[in-house]
TIZANU-606702 format. One record per residue (C-alpha): residue number from 0; residue in three letters; chain; x negated, y, z. Coordinates in nm, 3 decimals, padded with zeros to 5 digits. Last residue first. Layout:
N
(NUM, "ALA", "A", (X, Y, Z))
...
This chain:
209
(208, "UNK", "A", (09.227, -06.082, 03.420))
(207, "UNK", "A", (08.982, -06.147, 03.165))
(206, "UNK", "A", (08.920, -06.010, 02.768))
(205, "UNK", "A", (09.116, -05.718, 02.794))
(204, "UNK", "A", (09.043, -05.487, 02.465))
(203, "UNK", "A", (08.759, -05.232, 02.346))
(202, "UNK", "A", (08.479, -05.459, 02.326))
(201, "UNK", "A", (08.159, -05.361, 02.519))
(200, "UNK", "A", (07.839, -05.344, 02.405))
(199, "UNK", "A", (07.475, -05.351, 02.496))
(198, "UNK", "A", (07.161, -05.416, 02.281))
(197, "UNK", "A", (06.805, -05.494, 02.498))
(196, "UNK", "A", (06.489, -05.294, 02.470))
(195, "UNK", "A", (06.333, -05.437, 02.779))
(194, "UNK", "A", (06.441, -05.165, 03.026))
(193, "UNK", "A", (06.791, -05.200, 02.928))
(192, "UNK", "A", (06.797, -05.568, 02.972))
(191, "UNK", "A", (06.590, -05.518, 03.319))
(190, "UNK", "A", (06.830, -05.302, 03.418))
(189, "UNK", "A", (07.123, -05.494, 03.289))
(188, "UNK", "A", (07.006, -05.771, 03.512))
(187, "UNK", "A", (06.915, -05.540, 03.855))
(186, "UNK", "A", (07.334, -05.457, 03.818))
(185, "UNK", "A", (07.440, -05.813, 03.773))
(184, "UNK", "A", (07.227, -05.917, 04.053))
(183, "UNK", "A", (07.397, -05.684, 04.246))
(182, "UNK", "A", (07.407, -05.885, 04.574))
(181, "UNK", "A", (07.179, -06.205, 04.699))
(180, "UNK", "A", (06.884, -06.030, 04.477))
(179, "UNK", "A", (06.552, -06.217, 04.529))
(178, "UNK", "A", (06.613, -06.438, 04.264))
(177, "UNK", "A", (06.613, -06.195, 03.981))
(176, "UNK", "A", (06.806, -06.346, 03.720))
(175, "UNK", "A", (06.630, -06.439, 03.381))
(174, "UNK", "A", (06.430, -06.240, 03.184))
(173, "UNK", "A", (06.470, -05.979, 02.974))
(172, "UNK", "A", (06.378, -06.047, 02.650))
(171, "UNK", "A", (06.415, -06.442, 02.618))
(170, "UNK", "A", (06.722, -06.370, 02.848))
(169, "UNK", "A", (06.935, -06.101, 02.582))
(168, "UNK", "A", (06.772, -06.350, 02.306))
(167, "UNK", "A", (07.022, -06.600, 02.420))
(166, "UNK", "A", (07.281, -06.393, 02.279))
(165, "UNK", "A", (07.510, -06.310, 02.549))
(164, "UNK", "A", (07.883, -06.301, 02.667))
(163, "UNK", "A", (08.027, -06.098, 02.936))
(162, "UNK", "A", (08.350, -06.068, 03.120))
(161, "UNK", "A", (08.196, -06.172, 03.447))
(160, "UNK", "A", (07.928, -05.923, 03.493))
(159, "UNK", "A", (08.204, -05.663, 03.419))
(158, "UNK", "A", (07.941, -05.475, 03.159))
(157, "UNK", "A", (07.805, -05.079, 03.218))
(156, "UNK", "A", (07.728, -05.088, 03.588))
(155, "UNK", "A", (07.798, -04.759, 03.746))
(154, "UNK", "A", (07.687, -04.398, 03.759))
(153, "UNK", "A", (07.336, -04.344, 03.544))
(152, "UNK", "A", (07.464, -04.688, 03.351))
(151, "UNK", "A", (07.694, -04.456, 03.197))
(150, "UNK", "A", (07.432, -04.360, 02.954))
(149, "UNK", "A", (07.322, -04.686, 02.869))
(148, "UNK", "A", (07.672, -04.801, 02.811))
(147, "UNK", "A", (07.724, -04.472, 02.592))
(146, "UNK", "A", (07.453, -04.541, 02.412))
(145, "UNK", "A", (07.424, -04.921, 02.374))
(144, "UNK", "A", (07.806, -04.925, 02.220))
(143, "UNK", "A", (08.172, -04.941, 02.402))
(142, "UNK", "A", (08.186, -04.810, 02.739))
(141, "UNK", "A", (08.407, -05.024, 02.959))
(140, "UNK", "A", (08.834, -04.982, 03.027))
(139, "UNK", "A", (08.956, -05.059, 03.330))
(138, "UNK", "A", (09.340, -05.186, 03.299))
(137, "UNK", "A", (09.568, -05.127, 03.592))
(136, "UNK", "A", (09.934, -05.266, 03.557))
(135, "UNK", "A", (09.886, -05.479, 03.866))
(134, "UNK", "A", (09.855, -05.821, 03.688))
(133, "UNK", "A", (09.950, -06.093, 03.899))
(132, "UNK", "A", (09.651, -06.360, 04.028))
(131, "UNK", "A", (09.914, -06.439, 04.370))
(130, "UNK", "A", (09.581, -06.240, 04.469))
(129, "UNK", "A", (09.652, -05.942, 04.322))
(128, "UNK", "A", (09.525, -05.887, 03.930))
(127, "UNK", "A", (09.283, -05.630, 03.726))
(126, "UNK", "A", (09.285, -05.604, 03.378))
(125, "UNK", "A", (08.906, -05.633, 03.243))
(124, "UNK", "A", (08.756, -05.471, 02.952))
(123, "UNK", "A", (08.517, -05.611, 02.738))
(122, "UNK", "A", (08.173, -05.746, 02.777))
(121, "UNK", "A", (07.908, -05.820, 02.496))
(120, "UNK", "A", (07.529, -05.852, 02.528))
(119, "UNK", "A", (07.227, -05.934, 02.298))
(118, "UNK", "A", (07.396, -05.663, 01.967))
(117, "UNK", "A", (07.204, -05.654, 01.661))
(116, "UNK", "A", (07.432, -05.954, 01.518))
(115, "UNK", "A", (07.717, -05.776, 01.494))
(114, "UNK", "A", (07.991, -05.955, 01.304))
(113, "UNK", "A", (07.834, -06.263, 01.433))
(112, "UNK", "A", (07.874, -06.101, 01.818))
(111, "UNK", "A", (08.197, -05.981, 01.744))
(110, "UNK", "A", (08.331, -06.319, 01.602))
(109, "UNK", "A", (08.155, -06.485, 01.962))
(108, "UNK", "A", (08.319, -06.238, 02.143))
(107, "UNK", "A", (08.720, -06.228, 02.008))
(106, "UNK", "A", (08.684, -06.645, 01.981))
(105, "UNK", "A", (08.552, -06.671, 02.393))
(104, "UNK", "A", (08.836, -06.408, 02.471))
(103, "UNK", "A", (09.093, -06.552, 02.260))
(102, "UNK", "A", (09.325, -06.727, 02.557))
(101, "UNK", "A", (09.299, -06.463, 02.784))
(100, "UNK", "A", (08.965, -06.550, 03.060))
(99, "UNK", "A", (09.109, -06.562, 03.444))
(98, "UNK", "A", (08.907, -06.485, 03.729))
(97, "UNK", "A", (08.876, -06.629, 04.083))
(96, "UNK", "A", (08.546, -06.846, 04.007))
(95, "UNK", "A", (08.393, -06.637, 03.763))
(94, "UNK", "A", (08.315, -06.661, 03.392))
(93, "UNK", "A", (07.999, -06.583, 03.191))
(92, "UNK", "A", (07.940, -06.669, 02.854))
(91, "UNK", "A", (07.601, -06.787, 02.686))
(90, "UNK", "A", (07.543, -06.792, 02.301))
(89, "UNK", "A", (07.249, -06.933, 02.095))
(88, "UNK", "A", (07.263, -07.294, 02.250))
(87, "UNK", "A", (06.946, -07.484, 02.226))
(86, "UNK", "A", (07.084, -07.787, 02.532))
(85, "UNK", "A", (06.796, -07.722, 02.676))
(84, "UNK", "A", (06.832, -07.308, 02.682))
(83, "UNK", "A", (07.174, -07.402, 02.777))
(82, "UNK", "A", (07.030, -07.610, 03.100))
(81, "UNK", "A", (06.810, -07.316, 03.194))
(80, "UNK", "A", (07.092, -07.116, 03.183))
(79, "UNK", "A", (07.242, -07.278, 03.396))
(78, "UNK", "A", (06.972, -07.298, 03.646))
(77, "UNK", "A", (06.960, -06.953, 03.659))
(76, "UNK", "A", (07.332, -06.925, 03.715))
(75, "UNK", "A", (07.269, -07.167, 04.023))
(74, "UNK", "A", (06.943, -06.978, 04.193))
(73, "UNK", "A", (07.120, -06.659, 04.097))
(72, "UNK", "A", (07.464, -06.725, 04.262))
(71, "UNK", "A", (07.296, -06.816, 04.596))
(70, "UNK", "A", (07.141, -07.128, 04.752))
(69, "UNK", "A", (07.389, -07.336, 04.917))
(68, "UNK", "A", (07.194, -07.672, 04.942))
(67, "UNK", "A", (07.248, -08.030, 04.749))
(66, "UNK", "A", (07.354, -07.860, 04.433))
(65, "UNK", "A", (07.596, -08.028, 04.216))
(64, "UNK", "A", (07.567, -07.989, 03.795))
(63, "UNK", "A", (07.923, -08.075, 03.635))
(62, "UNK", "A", (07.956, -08.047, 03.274))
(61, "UNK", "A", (08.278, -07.977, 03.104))
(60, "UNK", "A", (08.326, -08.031, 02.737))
(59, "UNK", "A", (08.380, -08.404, 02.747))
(58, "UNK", "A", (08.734, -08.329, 02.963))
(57, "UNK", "A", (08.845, -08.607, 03.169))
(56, "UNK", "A", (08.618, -08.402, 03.446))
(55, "UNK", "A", (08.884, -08.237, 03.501))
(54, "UNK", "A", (09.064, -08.357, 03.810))
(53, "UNK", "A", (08.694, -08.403, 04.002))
(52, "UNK", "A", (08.677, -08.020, 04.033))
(51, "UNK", "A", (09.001, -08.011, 04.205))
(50, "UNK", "A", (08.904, -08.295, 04.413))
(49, "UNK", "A", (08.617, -08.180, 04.511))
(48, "UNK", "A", (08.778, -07.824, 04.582))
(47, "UNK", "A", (09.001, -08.035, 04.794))
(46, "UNK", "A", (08.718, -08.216, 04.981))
(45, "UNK", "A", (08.560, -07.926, 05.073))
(44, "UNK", "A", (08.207, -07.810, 04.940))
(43, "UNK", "A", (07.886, -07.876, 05.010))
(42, "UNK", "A", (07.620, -07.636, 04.789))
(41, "UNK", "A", (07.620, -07.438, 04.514))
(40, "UNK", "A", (07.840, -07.648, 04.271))
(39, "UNK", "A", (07.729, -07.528, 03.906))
(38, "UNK", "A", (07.966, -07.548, 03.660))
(37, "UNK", "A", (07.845, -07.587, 03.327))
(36, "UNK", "A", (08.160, -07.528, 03.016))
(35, "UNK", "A", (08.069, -07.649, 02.700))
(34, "UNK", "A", (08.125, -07.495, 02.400))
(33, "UNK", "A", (08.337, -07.572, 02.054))
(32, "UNK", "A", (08.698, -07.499, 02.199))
(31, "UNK", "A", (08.807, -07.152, 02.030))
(30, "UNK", "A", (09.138, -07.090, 02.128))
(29, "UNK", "A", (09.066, -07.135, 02.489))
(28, "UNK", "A", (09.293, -07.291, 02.722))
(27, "UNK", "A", (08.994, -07.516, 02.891))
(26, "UNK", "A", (08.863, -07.191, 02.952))
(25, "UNK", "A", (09.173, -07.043, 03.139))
(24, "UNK", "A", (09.192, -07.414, 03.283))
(23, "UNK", "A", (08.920, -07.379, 03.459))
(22, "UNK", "A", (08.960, -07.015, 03.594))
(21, "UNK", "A", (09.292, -07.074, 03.744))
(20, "UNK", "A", (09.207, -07.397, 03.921))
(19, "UNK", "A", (08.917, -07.234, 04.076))
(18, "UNK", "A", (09.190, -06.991, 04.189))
(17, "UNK", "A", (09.370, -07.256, 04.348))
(16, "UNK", "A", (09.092, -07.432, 04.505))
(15, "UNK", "A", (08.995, -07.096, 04.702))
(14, "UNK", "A", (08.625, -07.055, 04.646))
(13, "UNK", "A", (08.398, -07.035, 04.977))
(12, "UNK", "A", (08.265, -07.348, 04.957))
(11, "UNK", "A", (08.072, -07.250, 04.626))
(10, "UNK", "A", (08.162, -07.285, 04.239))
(9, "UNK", "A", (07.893, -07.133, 03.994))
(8, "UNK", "A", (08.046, -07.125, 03.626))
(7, "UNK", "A", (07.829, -07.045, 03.337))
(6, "UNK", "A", (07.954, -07.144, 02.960))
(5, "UNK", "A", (07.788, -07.237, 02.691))
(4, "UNK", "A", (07.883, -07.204, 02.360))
(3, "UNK", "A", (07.870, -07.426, 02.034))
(2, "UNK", "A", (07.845, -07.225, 01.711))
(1, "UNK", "A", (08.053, -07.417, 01.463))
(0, "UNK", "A", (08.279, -07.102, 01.336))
């Protein structure tokens, strides 16, 4: 598979370096390695995130974008995406800060997403960790096609905002991020997707701890 990814990161002051850590190197520990990975520093940060962010910029496939200003998770993912929709890349990832992607996740999606090519949005299901980032033997499970996601929508977000992966066309139908949301952006997203005649799905299997 040659499709290059991109991959949205926003890193604040607020991040613990060692989780930041974490997440890197879960993508850098991918299986499938043809993307590039856009962090977006919101703001000033300390010098030891710096640092830590600094450490791998050895790496070709990772793209540091700095913010002067702290400005919210939508202004940066926003930008992001902007920056993929430059760079013409026909698959977008999420990934948070303090989460961990399994080694396949990016390969298990992106062969999904060819296999189904109706579908704008993946997720998958998450296994939740403590903050020493151990597993605590609790595994939530998402609804798998547009039906029962759009169904159990009616109750609680469908996707785990940062287990998904897109199709470009999820945006170029629904928009981008609403700006004016500090908090549930992820929910007023899927809205929008749903309201716009987006595909949702979720694959059955942990994808991010």
């Amino acid at each position: 598979m040659k499709e290059k990814i991109g991959i949205l990161l926003s890193v604040y002051n607020g991040d613990k370096v060692e989780f930041v850590k974490l997440a890197i190197n879960s993508i850098l520990n991918q299986t499938y390695t043809n993307y590039f990975l856009f962090i977006g520093v919101d703001g000033p940060i300390s010098d030891d995130l710096n640092k830590c962010l600094l450490s791998f910029k050895f790496d070709k496939r990772v793209k540091i974008i700095r913010y002067k200003e702290n400005r919210g998770l939508t202004k940066v993912l926003n930008d992001l995406l902007g920056i993929c929709f430059e760079y013409k890349l026909n698959y977008i990832a999420r990934m948070d800060a303090d989460d961990i992607s399994l080694p396949h996740r990016i390969a298990k999606q992106l062969e999904y997403m060819l296999n189904n090519p109706n579908i704008d949005v993946v997720g998958g299901a998450i296994e939740e960790i403590d903050e020493n980032s151990q597993p605590r033997n609790k595994i939530i499970y998402y609804p798998k096609d547009n039906e029962e996601c759009f169904n159990f929508f009616k109750k609680r977000d469908p996707l785990a905002h940062p287990s998904v992966f897109f199709n470009k066309r999820f945006f170029e139908k629904a928009g981008f991020y609403n700006e004016n949301f500090r908090k549930d952006q992820d929910t007023l997203l899927w809205y929008q997707g749903f309201k716009n005649g987006c595909i949702f799905a979720n694959i059955q299997e942990v994808v991010l701890q």
